[in-house]
N, C-alpha and C positions, 0 to 999 in steps of 0.2 A: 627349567630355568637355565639361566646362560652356563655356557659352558664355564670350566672350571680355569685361571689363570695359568699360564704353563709353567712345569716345576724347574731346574735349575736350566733354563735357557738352553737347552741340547745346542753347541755347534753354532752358536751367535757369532761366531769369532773369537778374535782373541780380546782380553778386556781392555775399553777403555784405558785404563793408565797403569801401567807394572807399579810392582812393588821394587823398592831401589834401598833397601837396608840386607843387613848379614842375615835376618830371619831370627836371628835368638830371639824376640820377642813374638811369642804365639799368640795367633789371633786365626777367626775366620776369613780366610780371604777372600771366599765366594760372596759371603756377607757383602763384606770390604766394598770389592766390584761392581755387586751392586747398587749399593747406598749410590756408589760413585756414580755408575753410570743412570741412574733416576736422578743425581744433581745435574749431569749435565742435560738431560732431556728437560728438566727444568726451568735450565739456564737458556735451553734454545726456543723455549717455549717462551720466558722472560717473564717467570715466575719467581724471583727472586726473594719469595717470604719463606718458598717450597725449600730453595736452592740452600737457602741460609741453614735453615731447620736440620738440612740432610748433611751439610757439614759441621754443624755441629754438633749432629749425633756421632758424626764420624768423630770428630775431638772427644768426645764421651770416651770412646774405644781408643782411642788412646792414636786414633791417626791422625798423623798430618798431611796434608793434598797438596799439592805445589803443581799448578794447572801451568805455568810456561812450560815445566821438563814435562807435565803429562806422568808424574811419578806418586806416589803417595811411601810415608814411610811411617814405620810403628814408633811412636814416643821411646827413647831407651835403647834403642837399638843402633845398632854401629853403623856405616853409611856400608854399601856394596863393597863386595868385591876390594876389602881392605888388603892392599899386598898380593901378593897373587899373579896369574897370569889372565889376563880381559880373556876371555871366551873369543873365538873368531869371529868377524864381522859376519853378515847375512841379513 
């Protein structure tokens, strides 16, 4: 029977959209990424009963997705890089 689906996507790149909060609030991110990036293959598919359903599992966990920045952030959590020095460009 068909082969088996592949496990945590070895080296797909990097994910669809960062995470853009301080991190205090724990969750799984790899999850996270995923849901994310099955909304957007959804969304390019124009599947939008799929799309809706994956975001708002994703609001279930407590994220919120903001597709202009391409960022998702955890409900509770403080915005990035509060104070500090920004990381160097690249």
């Amino acid at each position: 029977g068909g082969g088996g689906g592949g496990g945590m996507g070895g080296g797909r790149g990097p994910p669809p959209y960062r995470r853009d909060d301080d991190g205090s609030v724990p969750v799984d991110e790899g999850r996270v990424n995923d849901l994310i990036a099955q909304r957007l293959q959804a969304k390019m598919s124009r599947d939008f009963n799929t799309a809706d359903q994956l975001r708002d599992q994703l609001r279930t966990m407590g994220v919120d997705v903001f597709d202009q920045e391409k960022v998702w952030r955890m409900r509770g959590a403080a915005p990035a890089g509060g104070g500090g020095y920004g990381g160097g460009g690249g």
